[in-house]
GULO-859307 format. One record per residue: x, y, z of N, C-alpha, C, O in turn. Coordinates in nm, 2 decimals, m for minus. Each point is the difference from the previous one (the first is absolute). Layout:
% GULO-859307
{site {X; Y; Z}; {X; Y; Z}; {X; Y; Z}; {X; Y; Z}},
...
//
This chain:
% GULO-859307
{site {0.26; m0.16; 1.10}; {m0.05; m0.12; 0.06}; {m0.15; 0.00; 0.01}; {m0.06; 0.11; 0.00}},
{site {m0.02; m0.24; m0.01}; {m0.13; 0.02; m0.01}; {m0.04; m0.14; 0.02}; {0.05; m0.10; m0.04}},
{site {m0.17; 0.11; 0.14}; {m0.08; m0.11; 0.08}; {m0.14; m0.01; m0.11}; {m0.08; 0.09; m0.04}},
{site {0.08; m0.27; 0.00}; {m0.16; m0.01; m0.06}; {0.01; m0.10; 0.15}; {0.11; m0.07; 0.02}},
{site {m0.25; 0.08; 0.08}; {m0.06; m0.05; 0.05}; {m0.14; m0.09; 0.00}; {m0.11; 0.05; m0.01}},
{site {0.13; m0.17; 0.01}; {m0.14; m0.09; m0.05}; {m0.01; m0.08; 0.11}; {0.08; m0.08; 0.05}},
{site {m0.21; 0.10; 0.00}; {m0.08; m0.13; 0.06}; {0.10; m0.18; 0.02}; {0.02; m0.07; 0.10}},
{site {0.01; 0.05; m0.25}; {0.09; m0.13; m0.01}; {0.15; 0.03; m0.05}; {0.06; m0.09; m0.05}},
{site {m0.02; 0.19; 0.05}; {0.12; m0.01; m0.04}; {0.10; 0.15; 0.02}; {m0.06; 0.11; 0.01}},
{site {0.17; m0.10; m0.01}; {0.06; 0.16; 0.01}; {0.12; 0.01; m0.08}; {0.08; m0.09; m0.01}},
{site {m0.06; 0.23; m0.06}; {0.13; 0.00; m0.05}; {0.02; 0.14; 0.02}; {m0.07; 0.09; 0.03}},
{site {0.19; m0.11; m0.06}; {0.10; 0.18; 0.07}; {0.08; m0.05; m0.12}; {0.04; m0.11; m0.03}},
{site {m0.03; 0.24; m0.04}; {0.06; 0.05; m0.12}; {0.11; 0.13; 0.04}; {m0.03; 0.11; 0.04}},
{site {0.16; m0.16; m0.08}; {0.15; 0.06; 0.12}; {0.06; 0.09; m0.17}; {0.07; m0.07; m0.07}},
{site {m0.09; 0.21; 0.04}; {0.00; 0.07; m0.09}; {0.06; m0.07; m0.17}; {0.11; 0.03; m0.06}},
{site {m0.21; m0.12; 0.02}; {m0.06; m0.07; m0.15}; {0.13; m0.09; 0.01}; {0.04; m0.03; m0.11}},
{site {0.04; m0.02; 0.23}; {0.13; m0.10; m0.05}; {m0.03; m0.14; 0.04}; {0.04; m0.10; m0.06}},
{site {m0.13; 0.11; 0.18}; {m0.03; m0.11; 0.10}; {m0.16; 0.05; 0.05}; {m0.06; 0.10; 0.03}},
{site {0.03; m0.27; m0.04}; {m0.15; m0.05; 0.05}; {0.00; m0.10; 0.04}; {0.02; m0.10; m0.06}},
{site {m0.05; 0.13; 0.23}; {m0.06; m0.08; 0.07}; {m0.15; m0.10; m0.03}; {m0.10; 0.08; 0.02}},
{site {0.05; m0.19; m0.05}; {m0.10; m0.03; 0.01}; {m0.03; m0.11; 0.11}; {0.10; m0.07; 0.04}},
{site {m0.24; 0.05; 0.01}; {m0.04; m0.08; 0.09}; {m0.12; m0.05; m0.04}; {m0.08; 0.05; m0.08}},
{site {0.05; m0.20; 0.17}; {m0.11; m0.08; m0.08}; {0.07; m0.07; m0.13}; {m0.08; m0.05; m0.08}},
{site {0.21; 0.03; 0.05}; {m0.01; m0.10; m0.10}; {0.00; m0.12; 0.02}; {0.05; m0.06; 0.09}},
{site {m0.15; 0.00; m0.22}; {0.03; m0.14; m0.03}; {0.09; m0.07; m0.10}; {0.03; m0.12; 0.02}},
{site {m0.02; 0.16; m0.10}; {0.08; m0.05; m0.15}; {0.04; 0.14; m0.07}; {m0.05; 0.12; 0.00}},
{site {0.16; m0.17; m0.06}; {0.09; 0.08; m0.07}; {m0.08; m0.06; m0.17}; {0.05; m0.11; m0.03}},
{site {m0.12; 0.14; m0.04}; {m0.05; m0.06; m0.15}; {0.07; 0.08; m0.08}; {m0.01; m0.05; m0.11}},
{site {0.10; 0.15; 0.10}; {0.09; 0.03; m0.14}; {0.12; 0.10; 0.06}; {m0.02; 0.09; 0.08}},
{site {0.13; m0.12; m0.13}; {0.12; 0.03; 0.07}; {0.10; 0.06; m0.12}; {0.06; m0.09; m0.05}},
{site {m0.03; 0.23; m0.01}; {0.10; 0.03; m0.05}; {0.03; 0.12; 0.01}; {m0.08; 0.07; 0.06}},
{site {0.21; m0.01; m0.10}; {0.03; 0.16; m0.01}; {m0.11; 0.15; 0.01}; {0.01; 0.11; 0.05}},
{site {m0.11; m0.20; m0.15}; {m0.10; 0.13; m0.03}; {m0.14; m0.03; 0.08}; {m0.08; 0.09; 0.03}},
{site {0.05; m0.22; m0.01}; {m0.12; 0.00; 0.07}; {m0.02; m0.14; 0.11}; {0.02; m0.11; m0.04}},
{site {m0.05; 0.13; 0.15}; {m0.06; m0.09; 0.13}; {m0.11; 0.00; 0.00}; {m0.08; 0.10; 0.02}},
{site {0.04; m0.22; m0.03}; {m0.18; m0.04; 0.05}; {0.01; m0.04; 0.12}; {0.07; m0.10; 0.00}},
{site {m0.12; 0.14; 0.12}; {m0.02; m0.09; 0.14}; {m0.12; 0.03; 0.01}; {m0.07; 0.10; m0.02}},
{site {0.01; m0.26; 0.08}; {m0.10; m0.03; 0.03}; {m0.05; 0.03; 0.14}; {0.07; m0.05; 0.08}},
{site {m0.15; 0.11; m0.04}; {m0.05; 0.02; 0.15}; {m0.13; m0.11; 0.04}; {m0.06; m0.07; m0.08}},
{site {0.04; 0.10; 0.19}; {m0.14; m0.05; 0.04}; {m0.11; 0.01; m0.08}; {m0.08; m0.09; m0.02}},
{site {0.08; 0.21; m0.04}; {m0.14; 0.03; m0.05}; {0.02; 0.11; m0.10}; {m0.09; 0.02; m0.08}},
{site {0.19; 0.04; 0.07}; {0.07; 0.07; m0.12}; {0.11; m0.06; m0.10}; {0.03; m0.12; 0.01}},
{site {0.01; 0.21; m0.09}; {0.08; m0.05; m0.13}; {0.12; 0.13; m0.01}; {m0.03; 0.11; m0.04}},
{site {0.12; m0.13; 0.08}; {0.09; 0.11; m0.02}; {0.13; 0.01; m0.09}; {0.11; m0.06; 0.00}},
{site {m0.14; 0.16; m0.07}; {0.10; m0.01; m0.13}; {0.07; 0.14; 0.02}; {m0.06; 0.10; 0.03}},
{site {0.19; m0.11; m0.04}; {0.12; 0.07; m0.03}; {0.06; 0.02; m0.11}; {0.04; m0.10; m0.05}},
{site {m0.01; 0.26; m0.02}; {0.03; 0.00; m0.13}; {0.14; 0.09; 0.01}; {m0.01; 0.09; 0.08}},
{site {0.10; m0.10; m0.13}; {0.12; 0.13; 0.04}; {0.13; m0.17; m0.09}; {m0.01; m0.10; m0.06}},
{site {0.14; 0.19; 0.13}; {0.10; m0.04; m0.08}; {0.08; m0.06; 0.13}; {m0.03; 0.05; 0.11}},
{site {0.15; m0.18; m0.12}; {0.10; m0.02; 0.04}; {m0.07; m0.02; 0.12}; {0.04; 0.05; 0.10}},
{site {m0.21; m0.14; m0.10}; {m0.04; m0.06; 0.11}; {0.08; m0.11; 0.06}; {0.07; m0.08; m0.07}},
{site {m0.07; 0.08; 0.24}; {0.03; m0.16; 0.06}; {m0.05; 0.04; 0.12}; {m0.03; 0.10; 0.06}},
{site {0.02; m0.27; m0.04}; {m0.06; m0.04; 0.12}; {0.10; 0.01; 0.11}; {0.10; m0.08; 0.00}},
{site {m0.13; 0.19; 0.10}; {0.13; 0.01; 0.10}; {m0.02; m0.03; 0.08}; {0.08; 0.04; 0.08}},
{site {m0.18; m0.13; m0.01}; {0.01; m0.10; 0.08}; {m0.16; m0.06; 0.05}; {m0.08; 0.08; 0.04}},
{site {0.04; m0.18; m0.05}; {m0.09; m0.06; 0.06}; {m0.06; m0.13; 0.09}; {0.00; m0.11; m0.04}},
{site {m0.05; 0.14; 0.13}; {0.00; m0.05; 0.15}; {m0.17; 0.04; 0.04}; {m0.07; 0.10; m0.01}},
{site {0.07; m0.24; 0.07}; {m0.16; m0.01; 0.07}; {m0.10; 0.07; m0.13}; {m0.01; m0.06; m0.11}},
{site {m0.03; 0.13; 0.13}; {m0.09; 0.02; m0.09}; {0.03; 0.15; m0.04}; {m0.11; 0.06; m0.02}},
{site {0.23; 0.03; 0.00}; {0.00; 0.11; m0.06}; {0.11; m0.06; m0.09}; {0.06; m0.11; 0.00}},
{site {m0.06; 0.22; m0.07}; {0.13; 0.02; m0.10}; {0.03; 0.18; m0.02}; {m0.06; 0.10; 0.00}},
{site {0.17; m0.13; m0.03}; {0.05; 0.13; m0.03}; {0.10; m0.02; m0.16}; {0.09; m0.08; m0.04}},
{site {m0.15; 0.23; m0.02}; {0.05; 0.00; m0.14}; {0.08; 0.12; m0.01}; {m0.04; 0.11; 0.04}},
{site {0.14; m0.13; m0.10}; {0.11; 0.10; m0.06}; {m0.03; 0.07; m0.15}; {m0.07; m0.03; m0.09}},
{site {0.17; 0.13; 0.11}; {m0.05; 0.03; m0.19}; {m0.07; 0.17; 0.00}; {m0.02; 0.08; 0.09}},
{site {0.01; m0.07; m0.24}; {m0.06; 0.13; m0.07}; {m0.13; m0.03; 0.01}; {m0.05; m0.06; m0.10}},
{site {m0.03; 0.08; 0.19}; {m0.15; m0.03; 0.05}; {m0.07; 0.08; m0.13}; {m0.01; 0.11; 0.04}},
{site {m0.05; m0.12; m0.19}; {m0.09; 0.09; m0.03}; {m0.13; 0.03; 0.05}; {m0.05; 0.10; 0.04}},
{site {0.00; m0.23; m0.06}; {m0.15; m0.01; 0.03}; {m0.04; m0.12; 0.11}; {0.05; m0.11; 0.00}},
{site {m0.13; 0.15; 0.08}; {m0.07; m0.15; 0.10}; {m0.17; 0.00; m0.04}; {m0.08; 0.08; 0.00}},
{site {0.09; m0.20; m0.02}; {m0.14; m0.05; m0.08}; {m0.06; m0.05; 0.13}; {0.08; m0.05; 0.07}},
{site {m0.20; 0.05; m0.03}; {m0.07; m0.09; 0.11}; {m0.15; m0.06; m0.04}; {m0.10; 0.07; 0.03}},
{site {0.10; m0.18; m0.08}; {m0.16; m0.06; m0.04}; {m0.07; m0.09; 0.05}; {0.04; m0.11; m0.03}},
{site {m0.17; 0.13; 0.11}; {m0.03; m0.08; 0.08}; {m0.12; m0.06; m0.04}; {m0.07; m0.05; 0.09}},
{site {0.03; 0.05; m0.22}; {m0.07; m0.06; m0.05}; {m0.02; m0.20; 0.02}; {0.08; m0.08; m0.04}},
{site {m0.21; 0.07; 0.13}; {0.04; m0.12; 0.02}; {0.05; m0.14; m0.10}; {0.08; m0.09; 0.02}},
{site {m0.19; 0.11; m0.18}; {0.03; m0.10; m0.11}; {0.15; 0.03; m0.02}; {0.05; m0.11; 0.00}},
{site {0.03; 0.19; m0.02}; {0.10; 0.01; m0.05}; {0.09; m0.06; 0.14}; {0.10; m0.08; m0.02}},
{site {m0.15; 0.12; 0.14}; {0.15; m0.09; 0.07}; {m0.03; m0.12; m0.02}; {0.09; m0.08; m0.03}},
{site {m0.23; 0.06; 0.05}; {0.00; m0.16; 0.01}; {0.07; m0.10; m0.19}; {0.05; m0.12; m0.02}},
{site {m0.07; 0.21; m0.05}; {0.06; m0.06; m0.12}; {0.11; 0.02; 0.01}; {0.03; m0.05; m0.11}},
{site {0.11; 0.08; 0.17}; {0.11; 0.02; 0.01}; {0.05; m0.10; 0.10}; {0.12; m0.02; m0.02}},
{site {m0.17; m0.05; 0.14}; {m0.03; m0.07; 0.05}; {m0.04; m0.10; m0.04}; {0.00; m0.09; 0.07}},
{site {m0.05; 0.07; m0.18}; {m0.07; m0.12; m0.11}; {m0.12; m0.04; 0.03}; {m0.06; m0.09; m0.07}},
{site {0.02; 0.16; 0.20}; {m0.19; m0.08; 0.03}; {m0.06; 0.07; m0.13}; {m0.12; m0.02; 0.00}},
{site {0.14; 0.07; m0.08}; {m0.09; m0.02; m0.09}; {0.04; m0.04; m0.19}; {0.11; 0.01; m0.05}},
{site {m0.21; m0.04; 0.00}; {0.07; m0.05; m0.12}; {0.04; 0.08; m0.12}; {m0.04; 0.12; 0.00}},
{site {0.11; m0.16; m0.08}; {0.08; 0.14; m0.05}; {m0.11; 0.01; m0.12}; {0.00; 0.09; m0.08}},
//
């Protein structure tokens, strides 16, 4: 099990099957191998096998699945282009 702690947001990682996230706003890509959720101010991507969304409420979600990789990019042009404030 393993805690990332942020200023705007928190996730607990329950041994690579399940992830907790907090701070979401939008769900932008949804399949087996990869989840995009949108945060406040990050970009978080999920890469692994036989992903699903096991439940989401208020502003967390939690994900099921063969967790490989968790991506986190807080690059501000890039959220805001996923968000569409900016032009492609």
């Amino acid at each position: 099990m393993g805690n990332i702690i942020h200023e705007s947001y928190h996730i607990l990682i329950e041994n690579g099957k399940k992830i907790l996230i907090s701070d979401c706003k939008k769900i932008l890509e949804y399949s087996p191998e990869c989840i995009k959720i949108l945060l406040s101010k990050e970009l978080i991507t999920l890469i692994g096998e036989n992903l699903s969304l096991y439940d989401f409420f208020g502003n967390e979600v939690q994900v099921s699945g063969n967790i490989k990789a968790l991506e986190i990019l807080s690059d501000s042009d890039a959220i805001k282009k996923q968000r569409g404030e900016l032009s492609k």
